[in-house]
C-alpha positions as CSV (number, residue, x, y, z in Angstrom):
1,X,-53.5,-78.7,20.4
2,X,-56.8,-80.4,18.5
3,X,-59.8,-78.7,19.4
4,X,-62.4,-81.1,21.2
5,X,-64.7,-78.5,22.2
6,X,-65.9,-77.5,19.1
7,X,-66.7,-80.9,17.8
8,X,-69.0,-82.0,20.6
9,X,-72.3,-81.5,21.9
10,X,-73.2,-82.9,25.4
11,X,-77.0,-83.8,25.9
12,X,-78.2,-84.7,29.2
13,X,-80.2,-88.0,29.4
14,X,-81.1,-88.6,32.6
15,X,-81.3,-85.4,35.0
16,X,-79.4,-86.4,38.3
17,X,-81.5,-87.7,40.7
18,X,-81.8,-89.9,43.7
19,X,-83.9,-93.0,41.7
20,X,-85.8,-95.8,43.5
21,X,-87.5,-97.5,40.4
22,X,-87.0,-97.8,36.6
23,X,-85.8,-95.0,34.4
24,X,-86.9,-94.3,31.2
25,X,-85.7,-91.1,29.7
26,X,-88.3,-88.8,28.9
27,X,-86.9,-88.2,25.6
28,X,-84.5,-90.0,23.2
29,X,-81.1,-88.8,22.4
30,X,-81.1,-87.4,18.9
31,X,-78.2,-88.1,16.1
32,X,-78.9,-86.2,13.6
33,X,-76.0,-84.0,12.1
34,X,-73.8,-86.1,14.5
35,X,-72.0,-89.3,13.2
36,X,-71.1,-90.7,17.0
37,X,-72.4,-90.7,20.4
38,X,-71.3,-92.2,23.6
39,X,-72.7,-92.2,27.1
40,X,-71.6,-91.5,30.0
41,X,-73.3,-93.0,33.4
42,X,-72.6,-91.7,36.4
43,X,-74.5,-94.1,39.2
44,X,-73.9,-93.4,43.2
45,X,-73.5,-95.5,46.3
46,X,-77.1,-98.3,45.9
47,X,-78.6,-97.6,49.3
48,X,-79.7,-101.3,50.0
49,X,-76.3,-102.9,48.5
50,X,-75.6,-105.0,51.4
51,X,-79.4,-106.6,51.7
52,X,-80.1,-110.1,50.2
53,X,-80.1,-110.8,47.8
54,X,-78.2,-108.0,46.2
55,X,-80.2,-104.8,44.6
56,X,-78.8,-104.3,41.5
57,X,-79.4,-101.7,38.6
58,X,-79.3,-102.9,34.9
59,X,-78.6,-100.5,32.0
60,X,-79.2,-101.3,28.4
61,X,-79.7,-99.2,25.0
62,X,-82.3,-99.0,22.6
63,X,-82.6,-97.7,19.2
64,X,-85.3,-96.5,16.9
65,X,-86.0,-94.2,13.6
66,X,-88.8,-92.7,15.5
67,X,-88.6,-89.7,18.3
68,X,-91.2,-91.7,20.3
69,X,-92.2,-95.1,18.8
70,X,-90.4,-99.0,17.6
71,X,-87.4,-98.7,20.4
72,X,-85.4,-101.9,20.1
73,X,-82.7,-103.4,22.6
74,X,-79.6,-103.0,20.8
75,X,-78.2,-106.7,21.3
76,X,-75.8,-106.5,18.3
77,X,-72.5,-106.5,19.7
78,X,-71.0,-104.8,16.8
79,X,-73.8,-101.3,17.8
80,X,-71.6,-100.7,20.3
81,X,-68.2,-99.8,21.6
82,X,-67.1,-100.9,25.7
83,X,-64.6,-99.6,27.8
84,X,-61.7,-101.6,29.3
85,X,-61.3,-104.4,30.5
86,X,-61.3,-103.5,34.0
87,X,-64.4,-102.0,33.5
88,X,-67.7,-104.4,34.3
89,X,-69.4,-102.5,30.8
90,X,-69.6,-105.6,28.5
91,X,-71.1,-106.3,24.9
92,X,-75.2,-106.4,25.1
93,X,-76.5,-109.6,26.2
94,X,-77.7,-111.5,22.8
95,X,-81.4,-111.6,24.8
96,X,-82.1,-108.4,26.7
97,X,-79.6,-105.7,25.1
98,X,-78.1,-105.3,28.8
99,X,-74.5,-104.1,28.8
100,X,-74.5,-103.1,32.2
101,X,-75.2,-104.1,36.1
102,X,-73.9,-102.6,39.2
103,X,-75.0,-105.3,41.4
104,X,-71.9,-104.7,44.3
105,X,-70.7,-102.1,46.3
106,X,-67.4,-102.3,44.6
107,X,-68.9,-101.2,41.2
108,X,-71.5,-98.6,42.2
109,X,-70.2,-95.0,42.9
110,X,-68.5,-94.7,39.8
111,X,-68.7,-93.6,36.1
112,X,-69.3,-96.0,33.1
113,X,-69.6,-95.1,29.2
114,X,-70.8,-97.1,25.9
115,X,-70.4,-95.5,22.6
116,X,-73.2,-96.1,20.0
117,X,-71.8,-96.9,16.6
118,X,-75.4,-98.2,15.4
119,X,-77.3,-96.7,12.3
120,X,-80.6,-95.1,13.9
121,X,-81.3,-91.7,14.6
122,X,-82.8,-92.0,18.1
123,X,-81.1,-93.7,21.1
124,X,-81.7,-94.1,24.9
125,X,-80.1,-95.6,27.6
126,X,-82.8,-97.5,30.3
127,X,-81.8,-98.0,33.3
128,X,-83.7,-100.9,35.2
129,X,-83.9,-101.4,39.2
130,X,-84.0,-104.6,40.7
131,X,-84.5,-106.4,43.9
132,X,-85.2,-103.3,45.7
133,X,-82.2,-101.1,45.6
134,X,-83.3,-97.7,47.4
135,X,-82.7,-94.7,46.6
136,X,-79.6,-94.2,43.8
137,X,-78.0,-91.3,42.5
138,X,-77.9,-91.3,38.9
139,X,-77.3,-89.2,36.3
140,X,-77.2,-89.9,32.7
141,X,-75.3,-87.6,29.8
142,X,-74.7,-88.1,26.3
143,X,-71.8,-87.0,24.2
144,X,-72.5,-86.4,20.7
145,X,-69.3,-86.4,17.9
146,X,-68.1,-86.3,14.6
147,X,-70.5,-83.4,13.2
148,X,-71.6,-82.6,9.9
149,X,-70.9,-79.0,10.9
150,X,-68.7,-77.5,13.4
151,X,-68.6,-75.7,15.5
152,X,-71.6,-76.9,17.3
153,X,-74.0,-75.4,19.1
154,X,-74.4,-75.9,22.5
């Protein structure tokens, strides 16, 4: 057996919660000593799914060099890494850096990842709320691999 757990470090991003409005994590995921991250959303039934038109929720990342200034939409297709094909996580919109939106009740109540492949230290994951969607479960978590030293540290 390969040991996973002692290459890994999980971060949460975004405590779970039942949003109503924009998230912005109150703090940046940090990558240093860590070669590779990848985030995991988890997002819960959108109260007001069925109104018109549809709620939705938008996630997209941004980068920086700095902790808490110069965040960037990462809208470079190569920055990032996508799940399957059955999955509605697509490359970053050229424009807004979105690579996500649960905008039907067949997509929300689920879990969806990205993997960051980018070169800053800093990332976050914003999660924007549109046309009213109520209140959501969400909870946000980072996974942070490949590190310089191992075994990490929880």
């Amino acid at each position: 057996m390969k040991d996973l757990h002692s290459n890994i470090k999980s971060v949460q991003h975004v405590p779970a919660a039942a949003v109503t409005a924009t998230v912005t994590p109150a703090a940046a995921v940090d990558l240093s000593g860590f070669n590779s991250v990848e985030f995991l959303i988890a997002i819960g039934t959108i109260t007001n799914i069925a109104n018109s038109p549809a709620p939705s929720w938008a996630f997209h990342l941004e980068e920086s060099d700095s902790a808490s200034t110069g965040f960037t939409a990462v809208t470079n297709s190569d920055d990032v890494l996508t799940g399957s094909a059955a999955s509605p996580v697509t490359t970053p919109d050229g424009t807004t850096g979105v690579f996500l939106t649960v905008n039907d009740a067949d997509d929300d109540a689920a879990t969806y990842r990205i993997g960051y492949v980018g070169n800053k230290q800093y990332v976050r994951v914003i999660s924007t709320a549109s046309d009213t969607p109520g209140s959501t479960p969400l909870y946000i978590c980072a996974v942070l691999g490949n590190p310089a030293l191992s075994p990490t540290a929880d």
